[in-house]
N, C-alpha and C positions, 0 to 999 in steps of 0.2 A: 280803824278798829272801833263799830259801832257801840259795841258795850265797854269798852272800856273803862273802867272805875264802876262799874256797875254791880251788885251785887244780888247773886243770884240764889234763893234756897230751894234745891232739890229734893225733895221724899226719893226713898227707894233709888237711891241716883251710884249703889256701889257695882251697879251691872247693867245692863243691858241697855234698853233707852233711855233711861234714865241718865244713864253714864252717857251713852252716846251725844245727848241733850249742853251735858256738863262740859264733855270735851269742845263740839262747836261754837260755845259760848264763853270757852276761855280761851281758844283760838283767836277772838276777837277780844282779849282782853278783860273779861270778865274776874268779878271775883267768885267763885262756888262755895258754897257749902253743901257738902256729900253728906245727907240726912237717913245714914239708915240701922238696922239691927245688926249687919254684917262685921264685925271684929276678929270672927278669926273664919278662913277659906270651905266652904263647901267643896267637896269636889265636883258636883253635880252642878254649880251653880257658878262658882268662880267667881271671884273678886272680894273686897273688902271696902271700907272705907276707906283704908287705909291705902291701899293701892287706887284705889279710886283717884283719892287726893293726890298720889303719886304721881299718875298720868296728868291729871288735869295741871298741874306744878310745869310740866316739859311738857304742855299744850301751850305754855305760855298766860296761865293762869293764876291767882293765887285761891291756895285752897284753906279749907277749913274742915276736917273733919269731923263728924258729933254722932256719936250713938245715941239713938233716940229710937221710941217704938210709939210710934203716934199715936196709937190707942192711948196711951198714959198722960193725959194734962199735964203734968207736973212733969215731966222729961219734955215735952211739947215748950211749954213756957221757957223753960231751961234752955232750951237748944236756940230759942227765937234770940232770947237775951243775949247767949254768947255769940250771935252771929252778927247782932248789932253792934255788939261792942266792943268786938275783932277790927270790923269793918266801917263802924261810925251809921248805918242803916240796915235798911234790904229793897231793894228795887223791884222783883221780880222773885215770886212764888210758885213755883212748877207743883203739881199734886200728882206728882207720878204713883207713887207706893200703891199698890193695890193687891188684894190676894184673888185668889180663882179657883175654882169648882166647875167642872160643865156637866154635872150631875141633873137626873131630873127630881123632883121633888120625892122621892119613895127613898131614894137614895143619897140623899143631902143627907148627914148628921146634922142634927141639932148644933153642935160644938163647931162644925164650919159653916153651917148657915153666921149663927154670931162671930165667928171670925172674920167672916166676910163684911158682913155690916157695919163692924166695930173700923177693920182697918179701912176701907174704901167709904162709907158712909161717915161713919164716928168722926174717924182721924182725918180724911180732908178738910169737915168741918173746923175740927179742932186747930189744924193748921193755920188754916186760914182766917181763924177768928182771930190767934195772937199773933198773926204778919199785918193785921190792917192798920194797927195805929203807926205802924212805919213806912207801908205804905202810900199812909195819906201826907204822909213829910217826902214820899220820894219827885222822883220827877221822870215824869211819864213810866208809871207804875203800872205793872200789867201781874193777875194772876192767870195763869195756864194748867189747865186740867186735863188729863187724859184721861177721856169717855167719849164712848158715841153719840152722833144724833141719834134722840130720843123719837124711834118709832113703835106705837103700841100694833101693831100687826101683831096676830098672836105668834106667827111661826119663830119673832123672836125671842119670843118668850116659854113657848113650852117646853123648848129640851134644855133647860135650863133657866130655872124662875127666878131661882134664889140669888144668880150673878148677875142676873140681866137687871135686875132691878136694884143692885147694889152700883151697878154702872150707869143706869140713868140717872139714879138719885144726885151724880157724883154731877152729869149733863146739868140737871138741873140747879143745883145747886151755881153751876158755874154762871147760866140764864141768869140768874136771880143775882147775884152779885154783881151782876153788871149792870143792872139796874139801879140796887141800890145803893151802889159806890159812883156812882155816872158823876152826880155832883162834886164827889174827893177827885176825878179825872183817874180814876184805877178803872182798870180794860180789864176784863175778865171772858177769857172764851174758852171751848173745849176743843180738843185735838184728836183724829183717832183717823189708824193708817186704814187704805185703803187693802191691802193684805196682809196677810201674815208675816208678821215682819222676826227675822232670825235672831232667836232671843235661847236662852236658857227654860224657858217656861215652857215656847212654842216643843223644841223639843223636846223635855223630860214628861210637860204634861199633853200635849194634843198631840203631832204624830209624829215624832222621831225622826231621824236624820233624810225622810224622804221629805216629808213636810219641810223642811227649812232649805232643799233644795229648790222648792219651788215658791219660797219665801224673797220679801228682800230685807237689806241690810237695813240695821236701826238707822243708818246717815239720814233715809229719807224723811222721817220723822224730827230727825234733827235740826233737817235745814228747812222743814218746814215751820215749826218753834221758834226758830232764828229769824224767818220773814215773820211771823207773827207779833213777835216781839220788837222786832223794830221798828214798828208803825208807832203814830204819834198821837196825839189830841186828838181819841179814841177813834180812828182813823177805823180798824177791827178789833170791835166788841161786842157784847152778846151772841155768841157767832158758835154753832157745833161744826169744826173745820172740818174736812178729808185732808189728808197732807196732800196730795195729788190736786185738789182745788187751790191750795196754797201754794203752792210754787206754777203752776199754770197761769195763775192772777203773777207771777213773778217774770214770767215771759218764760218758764221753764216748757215742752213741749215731749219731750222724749226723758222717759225715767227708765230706760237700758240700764245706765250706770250703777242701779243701787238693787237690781238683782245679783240673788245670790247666786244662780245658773240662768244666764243670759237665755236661753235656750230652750228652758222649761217652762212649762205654763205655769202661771202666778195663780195662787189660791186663792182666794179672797177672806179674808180676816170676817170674823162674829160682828153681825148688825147691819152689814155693807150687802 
C-alpha cells in the first residue's frame, strides 16, 4: 500500500474526479481530506463531504471531512490547520476544485468571469500557499493540479476566453512551483484527461447523457494521479501530464477498461 499513512488534501473532492482521485488513494491506504462547499446533496450533482468521507472510510481510508470555499483565506487557513492536526501534516495537495463557463466573451457575465478566477485562479493559489510550510516537512511531497497543457493557438482560446485562461493560469502556476520548491524536494505537475471524462459537470453543463456515453470513467484520471504521485526524488515534476501519457509510461497500452460505452467513439476533452 504505497501511500499509506500519507495524507492527502483534496479541493472539490465530494464528487466526481476529485472523489474518484480520493477513493484510489485510500485504496492504498491514504489518509483524505474531502475539501469542499458540499454539506447538504444536490440532486443534479450528488454527493457530499460527507458521503465523500463515507466511501473513502470503506475504500479502506481514513477520512476527514471540512467545508471550505477556497475563495475565503480564513476558511482556506482553517481547513489546512485542521488537517494537520487530525493527521500530524499533509503530504500531498490535489487542486482539483474548479468552476466552468464555455461561453464566449459577449456572453460571459461579469459575476462568472470573477467566479471563475477567484475559484480556479485565487483559490488554487490560496491552497497552495498554506499547504507549503507542511509540505516542506513532508517526505517526497508532490502538489498536483488539474489543467491543461498551456497552448496559446488561438482556437483554444476563442470560444471561450474567460475559462481557458483561468485554466492555464492554474498550468502555470503549477510550472512555477515546481521550480520554485525543487530546492524543498516538493513535485508539482499538472494533470488533464485526454477525453471527456463522465462527471456531473460533463453532463449537466456540455452535452448530456450522450456526451458521457462516449466519455470515460473518472478511474482513468485516477490511476493516473496515483502513478504521478508515487514517483520519488522529483523523479516527475514540472510536467503538464495527459493521463493516457501517464499510464502508457506505466506499461499501461489499452485504456478499453475505463470507457463509459466500450463501443463508442471517445470525445476528446477542451485543449487536447
Amino acid at each position: 500500500m504505497q501511500f499509506r499513512d500519507k495524507t492527502v488534501f483534496i479541493t472539490g473532492a465530494s464528487r466526481g474526479i476529485g472523489k474518484e482521485i480520493a477513493l484510489k488513494l485510500a485504496s492504498e491506504g491514504a489518509n483524505i481530506v474531502i475539501a469542499a462547499k458540499s454539506v447538504t446533496e444536490d440532486p443534479r450533482l450528488g454527493g457530499t463531504i460527507y458521503s465523500a468521507a463515507a466511501e473513502v472510510e470503506k475504500a479502506g481510508g481514513q477520512a476527514l471531512a471540512v467545508q471550505v470555499d477556497i475563495r475565503n483565506e480564513e476558511q482556506v487557513m482553517a481547513a489546512v490547520a485542521q488537517a494537520a492536526e487530525r493527521f500530524g501534516g499533509i503530504d500531498i495537495l490535489i487542486n482539483n476544485a474548479s468552476a466552468i463557463q464555455l461561453s464566449g466573451t459577449e456572453k460571459t457575465d461579469p459575476r462568472r468571469f470573477d467566479l471563475m478566477f477567484d475559484i480556479n485562479v485565487r483559490g488554487t493559489f490560496l491552497m497552495t500557499r498554506s499547504c507549503i510550510p507542511h509540505l516542506k516537512k513532508a517526505s517526497n511531497p508532490h502538489i498536483l493540479t488539474l489543467s491543461p497543457p498551456v497552448n496559446l493557438q488561438p482556437k483554444w482560446l476563442a470560444p471561450h476566453v474567460a475559462y481557458t485562461l483561468t485554466k492555464y493560469n492554474m498550468s502555470m502556476m503549477a510550472l512555477g512551483w515546481a521550480d520554485e520548491f525543487r530546492n524543498d524536494g516538493i513535485a508539482s505537475n499538472a494533470l488533464w484527461p485526454r477525453t471527456t471524462i463522465a462527471t456531473a459537470a460533463v453532463k449537466n453543463l456540455l452535452g448530456g447523457e450522450e456526451l458521457m456515453q462516449k466519455s470515460r470513467t473518472p478511474a482513468i484520471v485516477a490511476d493516473a494521479a496515483a502513478a504521478i504521485l508515487s514517483k520519488t526524488n522529483l523523479l516527475y515534476t514540472g510536467r503538464t501530464w495527459i493521463d493516457e501519457e501517464v499510464l502508457a509510461a506505466e506499461g499501461i497500452t489499452s485504456f478499453t477498461q475505463y470507457a463509459v460505452d466500450p463501443d463508442a467513439e471517445l470525445f476528446p476533452d477542451l485543449f487536447i
